[in-house]
N, CA, C and O atoms as a Tripos MOL2 file, in Angstrom:
@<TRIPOS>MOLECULE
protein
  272   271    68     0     0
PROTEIN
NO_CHARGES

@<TRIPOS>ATOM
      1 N           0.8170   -1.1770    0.0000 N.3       1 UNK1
      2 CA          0.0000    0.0000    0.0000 C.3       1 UNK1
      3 C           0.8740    1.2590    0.0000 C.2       1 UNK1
      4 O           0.6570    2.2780   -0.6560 O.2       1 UNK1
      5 N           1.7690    1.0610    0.7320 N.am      2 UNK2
      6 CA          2.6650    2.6390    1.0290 C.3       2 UNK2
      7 C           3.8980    2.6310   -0.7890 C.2       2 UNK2
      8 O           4.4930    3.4310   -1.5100 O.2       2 UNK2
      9 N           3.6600    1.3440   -0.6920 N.am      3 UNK3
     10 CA          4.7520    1.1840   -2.2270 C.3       3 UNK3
     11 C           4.1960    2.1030   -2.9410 C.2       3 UNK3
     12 O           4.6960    3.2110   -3.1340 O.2       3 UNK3
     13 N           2.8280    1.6120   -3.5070 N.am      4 UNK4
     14 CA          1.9660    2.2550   -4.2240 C.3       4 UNK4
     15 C           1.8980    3.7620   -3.9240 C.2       4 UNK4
     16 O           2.3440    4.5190   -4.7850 O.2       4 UNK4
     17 N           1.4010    4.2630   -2.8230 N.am      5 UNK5
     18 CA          1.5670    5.5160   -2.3210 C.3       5 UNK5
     19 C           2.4730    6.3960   -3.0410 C.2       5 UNK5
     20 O           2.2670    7.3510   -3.7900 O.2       5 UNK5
     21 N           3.9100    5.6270   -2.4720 N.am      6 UNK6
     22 CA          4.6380    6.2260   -3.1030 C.3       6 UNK6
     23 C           5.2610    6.7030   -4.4250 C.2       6 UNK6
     24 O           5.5510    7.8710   -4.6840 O.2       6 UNK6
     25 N           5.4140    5.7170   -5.1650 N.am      7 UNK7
     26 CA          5.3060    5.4770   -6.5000 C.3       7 UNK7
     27 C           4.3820    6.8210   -6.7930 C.2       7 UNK7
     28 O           4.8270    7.9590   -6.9380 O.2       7 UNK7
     29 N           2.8100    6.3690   -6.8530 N.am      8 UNK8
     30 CA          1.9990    7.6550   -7.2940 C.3       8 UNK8
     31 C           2.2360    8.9570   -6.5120 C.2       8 UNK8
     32 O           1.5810    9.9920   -6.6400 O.2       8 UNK8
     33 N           2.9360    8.8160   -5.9520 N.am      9 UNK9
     34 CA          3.1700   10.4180   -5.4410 C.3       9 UNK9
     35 C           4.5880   11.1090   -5.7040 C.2       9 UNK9
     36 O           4.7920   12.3090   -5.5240 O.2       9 UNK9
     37 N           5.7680    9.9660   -6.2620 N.am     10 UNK10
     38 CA          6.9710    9.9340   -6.9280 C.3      10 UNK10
     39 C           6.6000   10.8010   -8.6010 C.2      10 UNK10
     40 O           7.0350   11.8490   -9.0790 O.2      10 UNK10
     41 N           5.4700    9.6270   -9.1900 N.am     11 UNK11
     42 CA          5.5190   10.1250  -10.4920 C.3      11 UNK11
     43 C           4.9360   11.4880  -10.6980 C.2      11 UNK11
     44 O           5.3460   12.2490  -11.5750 O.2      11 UNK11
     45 N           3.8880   11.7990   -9.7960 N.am     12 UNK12
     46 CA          3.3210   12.7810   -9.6340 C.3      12 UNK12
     47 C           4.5300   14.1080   -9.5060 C.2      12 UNK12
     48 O           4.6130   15.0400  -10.3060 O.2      12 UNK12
     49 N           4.9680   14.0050   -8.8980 N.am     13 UNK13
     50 CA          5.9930   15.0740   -8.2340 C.3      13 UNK13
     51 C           7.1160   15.2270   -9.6230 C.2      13 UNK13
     52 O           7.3450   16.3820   -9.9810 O.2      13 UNK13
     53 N           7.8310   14.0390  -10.4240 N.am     14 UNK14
     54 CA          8.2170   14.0810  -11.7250 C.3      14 UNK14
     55 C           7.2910   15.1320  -12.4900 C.2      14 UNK14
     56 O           7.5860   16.3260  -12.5310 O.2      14 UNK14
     57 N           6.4420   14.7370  -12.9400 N.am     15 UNK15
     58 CA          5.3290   15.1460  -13.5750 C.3      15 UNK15
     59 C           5.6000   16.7780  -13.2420 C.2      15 UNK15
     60 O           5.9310   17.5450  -14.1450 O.2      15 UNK15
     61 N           5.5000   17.0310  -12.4520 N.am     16 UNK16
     62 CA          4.5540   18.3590  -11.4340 C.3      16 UNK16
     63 C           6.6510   19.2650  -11.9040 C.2      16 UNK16
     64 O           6.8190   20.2300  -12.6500 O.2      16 UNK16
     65 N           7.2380   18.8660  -11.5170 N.am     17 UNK17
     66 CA          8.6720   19.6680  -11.7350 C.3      17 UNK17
     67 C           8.9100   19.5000  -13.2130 C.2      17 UNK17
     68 O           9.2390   20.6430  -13.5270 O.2      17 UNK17
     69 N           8.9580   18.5460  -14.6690 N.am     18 UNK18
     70 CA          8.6850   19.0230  -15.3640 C.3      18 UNK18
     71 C           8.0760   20.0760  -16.4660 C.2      18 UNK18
     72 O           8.4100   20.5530  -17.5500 O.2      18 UNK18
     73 N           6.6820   20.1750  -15.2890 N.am     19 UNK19
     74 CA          5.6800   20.8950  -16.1420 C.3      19 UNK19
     75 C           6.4060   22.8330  -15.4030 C.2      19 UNK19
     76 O           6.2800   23.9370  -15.9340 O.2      19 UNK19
     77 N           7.0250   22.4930  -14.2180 N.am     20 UNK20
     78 CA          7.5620   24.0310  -13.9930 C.3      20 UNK20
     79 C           8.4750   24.4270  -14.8580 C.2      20 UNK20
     80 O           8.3510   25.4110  -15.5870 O.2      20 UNK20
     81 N           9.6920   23.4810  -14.8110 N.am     21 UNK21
     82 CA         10.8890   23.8600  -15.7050 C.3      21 UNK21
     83 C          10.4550   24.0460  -16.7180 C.2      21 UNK21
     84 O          11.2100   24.8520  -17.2630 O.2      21 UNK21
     85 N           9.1470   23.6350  -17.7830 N.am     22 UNK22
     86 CA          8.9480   23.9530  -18.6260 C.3      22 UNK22
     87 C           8.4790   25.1130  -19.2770 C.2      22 UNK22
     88 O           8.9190   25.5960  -20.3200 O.2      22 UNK22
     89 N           7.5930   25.5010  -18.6090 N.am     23 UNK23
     90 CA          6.9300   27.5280  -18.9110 C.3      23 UNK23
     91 C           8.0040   28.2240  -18.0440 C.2      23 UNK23
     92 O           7.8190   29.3840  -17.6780 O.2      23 UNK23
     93 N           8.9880   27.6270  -17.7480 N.am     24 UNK24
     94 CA          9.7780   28.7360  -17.1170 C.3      24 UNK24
     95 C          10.1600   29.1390  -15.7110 C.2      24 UNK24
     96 O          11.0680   29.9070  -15.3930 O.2      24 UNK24
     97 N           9.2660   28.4530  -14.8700 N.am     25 UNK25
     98 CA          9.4660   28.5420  -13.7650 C.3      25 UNK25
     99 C           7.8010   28.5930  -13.2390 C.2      25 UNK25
    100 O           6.8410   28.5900  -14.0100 O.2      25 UNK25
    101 N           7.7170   28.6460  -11.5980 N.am     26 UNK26
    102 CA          6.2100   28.5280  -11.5160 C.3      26 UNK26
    103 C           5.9910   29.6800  -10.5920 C.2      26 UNK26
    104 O           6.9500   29.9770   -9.8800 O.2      26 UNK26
    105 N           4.8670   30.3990  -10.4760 N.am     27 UNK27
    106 CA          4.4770   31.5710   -9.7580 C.3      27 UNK27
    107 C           4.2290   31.5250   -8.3300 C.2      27 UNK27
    108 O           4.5180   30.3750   -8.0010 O.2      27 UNK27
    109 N           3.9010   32.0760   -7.4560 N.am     28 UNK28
    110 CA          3.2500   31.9770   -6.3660 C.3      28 UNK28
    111 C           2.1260   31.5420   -5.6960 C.2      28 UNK28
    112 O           1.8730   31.4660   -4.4940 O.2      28 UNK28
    113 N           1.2200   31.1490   -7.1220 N.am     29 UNK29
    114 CA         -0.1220   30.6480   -6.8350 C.3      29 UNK29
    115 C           0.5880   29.5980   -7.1830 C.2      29 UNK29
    116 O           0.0380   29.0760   -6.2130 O.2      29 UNK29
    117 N           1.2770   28.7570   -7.6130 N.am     30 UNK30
    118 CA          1.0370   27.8640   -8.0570 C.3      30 UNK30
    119 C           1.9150   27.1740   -6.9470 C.2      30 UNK30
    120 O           1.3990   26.1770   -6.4430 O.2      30 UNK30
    121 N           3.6190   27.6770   -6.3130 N.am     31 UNK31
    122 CA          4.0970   27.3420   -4.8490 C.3      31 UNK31
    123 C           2.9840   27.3820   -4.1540 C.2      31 UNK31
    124 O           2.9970   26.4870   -3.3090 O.2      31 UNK31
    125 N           1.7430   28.2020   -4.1190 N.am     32 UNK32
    126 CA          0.7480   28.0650   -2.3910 C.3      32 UNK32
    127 C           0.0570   26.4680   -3.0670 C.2      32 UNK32
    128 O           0.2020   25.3220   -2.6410 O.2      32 UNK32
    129 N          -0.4260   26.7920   -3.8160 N.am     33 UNK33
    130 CA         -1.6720   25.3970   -4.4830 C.3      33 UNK33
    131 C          -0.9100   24.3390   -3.7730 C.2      33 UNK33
    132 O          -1.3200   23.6530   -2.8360 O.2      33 UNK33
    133 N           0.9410   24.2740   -4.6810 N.am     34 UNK34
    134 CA          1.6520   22.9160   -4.2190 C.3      34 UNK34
    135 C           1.5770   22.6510   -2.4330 C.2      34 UNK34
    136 O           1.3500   21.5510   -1.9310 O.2      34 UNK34
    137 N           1.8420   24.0170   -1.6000 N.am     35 UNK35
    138 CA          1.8520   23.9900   -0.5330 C.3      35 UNK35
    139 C           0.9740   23.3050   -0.0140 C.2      35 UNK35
    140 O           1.2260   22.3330    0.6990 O.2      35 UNK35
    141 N          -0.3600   23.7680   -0.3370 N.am     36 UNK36
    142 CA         -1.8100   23.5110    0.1520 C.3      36 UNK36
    143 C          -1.9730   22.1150   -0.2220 C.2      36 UNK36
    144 O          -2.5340   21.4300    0.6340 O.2      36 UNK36
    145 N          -1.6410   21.5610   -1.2280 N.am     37 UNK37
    146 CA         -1.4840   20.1250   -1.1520 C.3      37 UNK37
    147 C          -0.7740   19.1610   -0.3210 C.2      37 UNK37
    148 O          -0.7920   17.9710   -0.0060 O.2      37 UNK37
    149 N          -0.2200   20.1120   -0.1410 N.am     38 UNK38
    150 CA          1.2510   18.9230    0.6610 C.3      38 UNK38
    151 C           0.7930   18.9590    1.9430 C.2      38 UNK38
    152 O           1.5420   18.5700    2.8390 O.2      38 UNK38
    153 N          -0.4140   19.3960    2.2180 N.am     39 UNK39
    154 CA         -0.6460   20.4320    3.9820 C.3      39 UNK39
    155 C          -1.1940   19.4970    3.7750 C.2      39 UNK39
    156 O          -0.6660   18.5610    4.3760 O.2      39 UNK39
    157 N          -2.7750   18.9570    2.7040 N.am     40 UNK40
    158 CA         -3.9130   18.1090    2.6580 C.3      40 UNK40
    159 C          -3.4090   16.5370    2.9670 C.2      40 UNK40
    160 O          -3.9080   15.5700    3.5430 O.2      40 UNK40
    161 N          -2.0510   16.8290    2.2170 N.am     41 UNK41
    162 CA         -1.9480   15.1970    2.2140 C.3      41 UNK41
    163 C          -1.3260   14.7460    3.5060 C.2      41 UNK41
    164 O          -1.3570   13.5390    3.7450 O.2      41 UNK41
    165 N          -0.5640   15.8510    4.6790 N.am     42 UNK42
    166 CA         -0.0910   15.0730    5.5100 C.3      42 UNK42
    167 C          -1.0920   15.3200    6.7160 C.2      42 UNK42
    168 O          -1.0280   14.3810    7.5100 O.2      42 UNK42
    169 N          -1.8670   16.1610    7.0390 N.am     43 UNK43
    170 CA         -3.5030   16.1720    7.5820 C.3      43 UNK43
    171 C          -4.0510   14.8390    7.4350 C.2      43 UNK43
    172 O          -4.4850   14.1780    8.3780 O.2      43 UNK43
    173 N          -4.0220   14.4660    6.2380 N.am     44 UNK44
    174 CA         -4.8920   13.1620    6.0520 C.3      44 UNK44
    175 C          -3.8150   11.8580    6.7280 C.2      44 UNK44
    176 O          -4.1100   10.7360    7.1390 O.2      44 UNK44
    177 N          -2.7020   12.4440    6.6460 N.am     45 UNK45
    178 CA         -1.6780   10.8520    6.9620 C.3      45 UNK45
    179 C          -1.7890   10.5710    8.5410 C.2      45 UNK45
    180 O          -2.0880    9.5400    9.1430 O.2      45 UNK45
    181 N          -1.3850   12.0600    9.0700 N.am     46 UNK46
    182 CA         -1.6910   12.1690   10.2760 C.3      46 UNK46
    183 C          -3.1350   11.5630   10.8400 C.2      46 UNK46
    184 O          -3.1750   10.7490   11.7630 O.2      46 UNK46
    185 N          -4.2150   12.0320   10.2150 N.am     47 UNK47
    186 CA         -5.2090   11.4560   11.0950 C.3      47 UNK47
    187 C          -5.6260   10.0940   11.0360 C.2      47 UNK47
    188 O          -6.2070    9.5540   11.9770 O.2      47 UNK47
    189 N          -5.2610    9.3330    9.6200 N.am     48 UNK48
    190 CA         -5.1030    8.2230    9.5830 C.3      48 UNK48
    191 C          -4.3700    7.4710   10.7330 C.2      48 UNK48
    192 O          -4.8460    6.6170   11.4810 O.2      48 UNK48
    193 N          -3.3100    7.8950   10.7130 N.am     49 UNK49
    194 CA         -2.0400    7.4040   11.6830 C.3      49 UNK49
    195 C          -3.0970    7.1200   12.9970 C.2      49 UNK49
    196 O          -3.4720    6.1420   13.6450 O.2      49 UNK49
    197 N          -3.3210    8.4790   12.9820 N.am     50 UNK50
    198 CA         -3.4020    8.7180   14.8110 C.3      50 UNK50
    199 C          -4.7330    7.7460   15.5340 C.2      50 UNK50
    200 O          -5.0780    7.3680   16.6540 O.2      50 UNK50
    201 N          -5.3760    7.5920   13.5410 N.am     51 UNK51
    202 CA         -6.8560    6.8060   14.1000 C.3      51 UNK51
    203 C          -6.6980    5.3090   14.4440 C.2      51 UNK51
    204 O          -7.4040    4.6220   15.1820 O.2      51 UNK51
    205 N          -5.3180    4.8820   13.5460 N.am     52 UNK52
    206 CA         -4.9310    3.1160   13.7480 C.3      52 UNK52
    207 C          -4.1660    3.3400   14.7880 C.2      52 UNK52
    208 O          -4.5880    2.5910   15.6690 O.2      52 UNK52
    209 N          -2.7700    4.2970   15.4130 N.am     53 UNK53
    210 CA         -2.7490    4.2640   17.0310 C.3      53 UNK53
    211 C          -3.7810    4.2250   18.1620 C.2      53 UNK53
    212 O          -3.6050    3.5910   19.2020 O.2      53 UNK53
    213 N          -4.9790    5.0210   17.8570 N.am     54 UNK54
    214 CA         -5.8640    4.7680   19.0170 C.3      54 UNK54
    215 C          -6.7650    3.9940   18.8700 C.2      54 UNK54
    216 O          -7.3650    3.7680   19.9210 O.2      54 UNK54
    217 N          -7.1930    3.3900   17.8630 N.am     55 UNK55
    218 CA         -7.5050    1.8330   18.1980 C.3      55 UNK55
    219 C          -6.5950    0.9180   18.7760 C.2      55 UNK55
    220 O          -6.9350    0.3610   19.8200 O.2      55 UNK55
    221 N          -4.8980    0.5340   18.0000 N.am     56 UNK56
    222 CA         -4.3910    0.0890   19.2010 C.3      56 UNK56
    223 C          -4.2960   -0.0380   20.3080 C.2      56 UNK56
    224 O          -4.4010   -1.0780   20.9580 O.2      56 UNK56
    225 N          -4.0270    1.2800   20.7530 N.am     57 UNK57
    226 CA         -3.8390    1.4220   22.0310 C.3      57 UNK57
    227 C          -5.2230    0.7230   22.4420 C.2      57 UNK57
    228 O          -5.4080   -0.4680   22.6890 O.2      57 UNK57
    229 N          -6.0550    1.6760   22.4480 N.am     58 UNK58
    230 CA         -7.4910    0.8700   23.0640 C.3      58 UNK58
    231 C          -7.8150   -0.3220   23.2740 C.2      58 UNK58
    232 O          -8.2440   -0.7190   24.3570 O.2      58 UNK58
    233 N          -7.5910   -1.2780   21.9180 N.am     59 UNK59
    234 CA         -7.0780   -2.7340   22.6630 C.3      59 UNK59
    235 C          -6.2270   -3.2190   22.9430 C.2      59 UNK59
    236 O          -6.2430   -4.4500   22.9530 O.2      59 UNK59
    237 N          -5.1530   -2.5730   23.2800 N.am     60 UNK60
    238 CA         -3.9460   -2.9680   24.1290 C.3      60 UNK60
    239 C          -4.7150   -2.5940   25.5850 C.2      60 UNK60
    240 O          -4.9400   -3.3530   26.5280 O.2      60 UNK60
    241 N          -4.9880   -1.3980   25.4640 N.am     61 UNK61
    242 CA         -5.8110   -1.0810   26.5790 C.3      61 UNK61
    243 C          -6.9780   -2.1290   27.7970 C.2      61 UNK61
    244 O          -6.9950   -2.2550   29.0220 O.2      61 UNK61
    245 N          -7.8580   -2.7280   26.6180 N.am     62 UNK62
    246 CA         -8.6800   -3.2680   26.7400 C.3      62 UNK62
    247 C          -8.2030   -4.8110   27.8850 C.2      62 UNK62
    248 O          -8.4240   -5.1870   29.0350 O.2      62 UNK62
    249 N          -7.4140   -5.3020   26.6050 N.am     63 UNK63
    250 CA         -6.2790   -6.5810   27.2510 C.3      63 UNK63
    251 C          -5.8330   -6.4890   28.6540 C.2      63 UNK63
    252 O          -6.2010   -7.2730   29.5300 O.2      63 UNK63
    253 N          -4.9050   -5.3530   28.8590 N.am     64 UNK64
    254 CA         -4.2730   -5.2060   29.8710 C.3      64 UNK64
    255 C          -5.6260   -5.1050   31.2130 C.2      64 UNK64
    256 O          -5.3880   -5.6380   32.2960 O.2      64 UNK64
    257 N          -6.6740   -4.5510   31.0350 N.am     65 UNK65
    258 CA         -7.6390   -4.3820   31.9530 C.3      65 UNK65
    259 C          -8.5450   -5.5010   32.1610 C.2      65 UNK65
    260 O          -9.3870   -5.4880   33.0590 O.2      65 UNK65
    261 N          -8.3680   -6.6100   31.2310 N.am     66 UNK66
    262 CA         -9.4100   -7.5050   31.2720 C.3      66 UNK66
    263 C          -8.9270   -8.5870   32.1640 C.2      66 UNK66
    264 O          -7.7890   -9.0550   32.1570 O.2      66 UNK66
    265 N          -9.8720   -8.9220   32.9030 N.am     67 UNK67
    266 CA         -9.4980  -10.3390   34.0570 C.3      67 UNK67
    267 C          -8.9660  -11.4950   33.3270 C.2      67 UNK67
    268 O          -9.7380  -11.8850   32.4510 O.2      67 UNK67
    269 N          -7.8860  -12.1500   33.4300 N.am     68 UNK68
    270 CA         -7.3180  -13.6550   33.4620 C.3      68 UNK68
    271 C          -8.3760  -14.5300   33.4760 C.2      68 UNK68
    272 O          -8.1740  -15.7440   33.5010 O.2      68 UNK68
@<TRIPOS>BOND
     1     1     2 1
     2     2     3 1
     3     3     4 2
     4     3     5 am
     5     5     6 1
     6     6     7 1
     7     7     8 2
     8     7     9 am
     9     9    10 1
    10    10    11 1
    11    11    12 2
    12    11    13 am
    13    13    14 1
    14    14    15 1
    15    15    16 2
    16    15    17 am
    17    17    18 1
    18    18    19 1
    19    19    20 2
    20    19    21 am
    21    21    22 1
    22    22    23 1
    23    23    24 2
    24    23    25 am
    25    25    26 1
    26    26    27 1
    27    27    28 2
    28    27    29 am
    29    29    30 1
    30    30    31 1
    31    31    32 2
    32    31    33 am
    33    33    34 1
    34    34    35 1
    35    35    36 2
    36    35    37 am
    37    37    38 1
    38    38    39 1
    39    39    40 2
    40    39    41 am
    41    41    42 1
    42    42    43 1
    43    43    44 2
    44    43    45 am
    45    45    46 1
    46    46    47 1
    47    47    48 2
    48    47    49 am
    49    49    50 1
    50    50    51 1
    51    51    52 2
    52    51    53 am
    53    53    54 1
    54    54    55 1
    55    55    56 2
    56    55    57 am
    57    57    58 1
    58    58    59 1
    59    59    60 2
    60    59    61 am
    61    61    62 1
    62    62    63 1
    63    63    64 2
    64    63    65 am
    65    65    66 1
    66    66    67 1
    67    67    68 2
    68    67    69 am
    69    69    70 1
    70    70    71 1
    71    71    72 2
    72    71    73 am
    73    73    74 1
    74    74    75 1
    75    75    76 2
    76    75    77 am
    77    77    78 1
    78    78    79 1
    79    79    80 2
    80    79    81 am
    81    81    82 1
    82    82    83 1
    83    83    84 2
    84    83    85 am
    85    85    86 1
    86    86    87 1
    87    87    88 2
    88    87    89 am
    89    89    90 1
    90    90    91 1
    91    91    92 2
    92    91    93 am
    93    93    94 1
    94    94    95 1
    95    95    96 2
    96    95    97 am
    97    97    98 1
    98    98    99 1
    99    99   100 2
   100    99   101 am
   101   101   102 1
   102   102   103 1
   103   103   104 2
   104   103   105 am
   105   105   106 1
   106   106   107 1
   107   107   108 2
   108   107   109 am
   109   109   110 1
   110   110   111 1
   111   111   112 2
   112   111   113 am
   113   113   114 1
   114   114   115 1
   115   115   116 2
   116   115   117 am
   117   117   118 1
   118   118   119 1
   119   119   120 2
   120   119   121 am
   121   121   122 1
   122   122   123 1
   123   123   124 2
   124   123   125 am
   125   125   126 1
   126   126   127 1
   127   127   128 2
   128   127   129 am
   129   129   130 1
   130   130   131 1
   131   131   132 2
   132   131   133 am
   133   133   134 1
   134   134   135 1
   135   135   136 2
   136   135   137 am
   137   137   138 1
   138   138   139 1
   139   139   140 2
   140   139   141 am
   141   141   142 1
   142   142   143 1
   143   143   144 2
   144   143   145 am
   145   145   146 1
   146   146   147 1
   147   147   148 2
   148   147   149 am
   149   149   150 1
   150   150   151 1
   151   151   152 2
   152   151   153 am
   153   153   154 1
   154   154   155 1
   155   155   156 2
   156   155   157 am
   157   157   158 1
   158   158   159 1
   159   159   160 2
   160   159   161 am
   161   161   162 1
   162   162   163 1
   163   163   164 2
   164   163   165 am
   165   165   166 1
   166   166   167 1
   167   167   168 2
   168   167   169 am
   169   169   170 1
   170   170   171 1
   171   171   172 2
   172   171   173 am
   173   173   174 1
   174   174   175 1
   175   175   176 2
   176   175   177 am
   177   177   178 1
   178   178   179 1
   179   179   180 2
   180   179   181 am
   181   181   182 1
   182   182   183 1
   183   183   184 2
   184   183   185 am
   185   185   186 1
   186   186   187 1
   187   187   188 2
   188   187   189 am
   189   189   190 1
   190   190   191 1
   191   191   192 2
   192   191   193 am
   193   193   194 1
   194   194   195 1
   195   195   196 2
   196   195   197 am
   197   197   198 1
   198   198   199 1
   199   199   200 2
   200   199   201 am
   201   201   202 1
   202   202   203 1
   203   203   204 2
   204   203   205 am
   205   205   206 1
   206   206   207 1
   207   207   208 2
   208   207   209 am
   209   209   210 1
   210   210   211 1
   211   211   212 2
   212   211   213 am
   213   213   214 1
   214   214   215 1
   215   215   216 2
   216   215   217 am
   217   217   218 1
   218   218   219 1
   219   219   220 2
   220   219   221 am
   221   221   222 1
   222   222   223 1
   223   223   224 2
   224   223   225 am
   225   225   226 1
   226   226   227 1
   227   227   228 2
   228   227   229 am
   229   229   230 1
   230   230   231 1
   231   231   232 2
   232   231   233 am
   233   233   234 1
   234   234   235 1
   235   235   236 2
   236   235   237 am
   237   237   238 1
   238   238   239 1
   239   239   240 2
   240   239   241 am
   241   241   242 1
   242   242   243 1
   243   243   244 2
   244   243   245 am
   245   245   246 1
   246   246   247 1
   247   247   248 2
   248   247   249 am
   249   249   250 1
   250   250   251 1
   251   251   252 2
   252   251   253 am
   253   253   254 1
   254   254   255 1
   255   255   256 2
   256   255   257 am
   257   257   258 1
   258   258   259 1
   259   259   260 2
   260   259   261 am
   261   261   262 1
   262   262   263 1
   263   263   264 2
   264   263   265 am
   265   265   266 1
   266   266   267 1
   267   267   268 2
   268   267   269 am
   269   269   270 1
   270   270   271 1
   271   271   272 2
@<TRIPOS>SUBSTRUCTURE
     1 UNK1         2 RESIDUE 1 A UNK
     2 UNK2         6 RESIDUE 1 A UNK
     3 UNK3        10 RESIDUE 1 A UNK
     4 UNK4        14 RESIDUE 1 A UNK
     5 UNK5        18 RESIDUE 1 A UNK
     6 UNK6        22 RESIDUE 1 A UNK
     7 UNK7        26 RESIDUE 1 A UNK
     8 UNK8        30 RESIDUE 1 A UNK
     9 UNK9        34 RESIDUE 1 A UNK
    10 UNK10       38 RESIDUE 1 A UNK
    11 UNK11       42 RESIDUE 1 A UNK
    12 UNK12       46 RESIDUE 1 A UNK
    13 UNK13       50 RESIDUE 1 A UNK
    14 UNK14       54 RESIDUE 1 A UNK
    15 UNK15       58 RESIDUE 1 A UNK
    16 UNK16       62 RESIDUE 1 A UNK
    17 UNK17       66 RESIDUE 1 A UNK
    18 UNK18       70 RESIDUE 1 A UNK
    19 UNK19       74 RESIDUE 1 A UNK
    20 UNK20       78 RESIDUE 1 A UNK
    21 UNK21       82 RESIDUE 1 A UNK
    22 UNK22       86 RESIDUE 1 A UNK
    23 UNK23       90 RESIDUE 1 A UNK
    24 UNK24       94 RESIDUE 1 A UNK
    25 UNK25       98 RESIDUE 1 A UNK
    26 UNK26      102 RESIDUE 1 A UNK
    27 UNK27      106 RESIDUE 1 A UNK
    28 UNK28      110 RESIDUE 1 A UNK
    29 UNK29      114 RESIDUE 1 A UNK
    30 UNK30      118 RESIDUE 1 A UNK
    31 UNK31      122 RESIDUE 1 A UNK
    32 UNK32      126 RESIDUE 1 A UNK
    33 UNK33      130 RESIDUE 1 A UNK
    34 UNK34      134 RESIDUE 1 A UNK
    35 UNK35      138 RESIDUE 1 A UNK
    36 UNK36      142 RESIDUE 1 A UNK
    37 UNK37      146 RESIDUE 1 A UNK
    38 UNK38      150 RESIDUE 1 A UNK
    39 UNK39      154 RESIDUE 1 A UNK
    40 UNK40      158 RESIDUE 1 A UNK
    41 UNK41      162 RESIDUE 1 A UNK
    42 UNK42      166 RESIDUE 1 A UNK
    43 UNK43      170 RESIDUE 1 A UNK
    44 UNK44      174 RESIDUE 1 A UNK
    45 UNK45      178 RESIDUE 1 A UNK
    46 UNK46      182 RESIDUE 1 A UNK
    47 UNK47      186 RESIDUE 1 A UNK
    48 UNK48      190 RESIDUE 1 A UNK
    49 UNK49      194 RESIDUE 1 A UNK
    50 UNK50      198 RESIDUE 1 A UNK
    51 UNK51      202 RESIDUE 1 A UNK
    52 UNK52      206 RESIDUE 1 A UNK
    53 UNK53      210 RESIDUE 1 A UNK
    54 UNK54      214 RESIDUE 1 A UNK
    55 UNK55      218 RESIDUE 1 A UNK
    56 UNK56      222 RESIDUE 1 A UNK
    57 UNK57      226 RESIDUE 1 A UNK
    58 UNK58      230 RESIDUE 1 A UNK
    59 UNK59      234 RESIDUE 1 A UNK
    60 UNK60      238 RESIDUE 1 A UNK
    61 UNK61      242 RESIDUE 1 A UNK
    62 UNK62      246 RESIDUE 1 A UNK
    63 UNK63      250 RESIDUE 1 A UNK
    64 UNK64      254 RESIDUE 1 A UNK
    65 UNK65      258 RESIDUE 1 A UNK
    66 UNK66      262 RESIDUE 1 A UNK
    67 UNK67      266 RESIDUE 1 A UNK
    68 UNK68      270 RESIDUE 1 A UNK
């Protein structure tokens, strides 16, 4: 899954620096847009993350509290 991830976010990023070097360089809207993407995508990694840590935990949680 993260292979994949990466890969499409490798070629993407190829892609994306081609198309600058090509008209010349890229403007300021177009650094915020990239910014604003890069904000979306690690927002989303993060809360992913944080949502499969606290299920862990919770049943690690769970375990540790439950009677023998």
């Amino acid at each position: 899954m993260f292979l994949r991830l990466y890969t499409g976010v490798n070629t993407w990023w190829t892609d994306l620096k081609g198309r600058v070097t090509d008209e010349g360089g890229a403007t300021a809207v177009e650094y915020a847009l990239m910014v604003a993407l890069i904000a979306v995508v690690i927002i989303a990694a993060v809360a992913f993350i944080g949502k499969a840590a606290s299920t862990q935990f919770n049943y690690v949680g769970g375990q540790v509290n439950a009677p023998s």
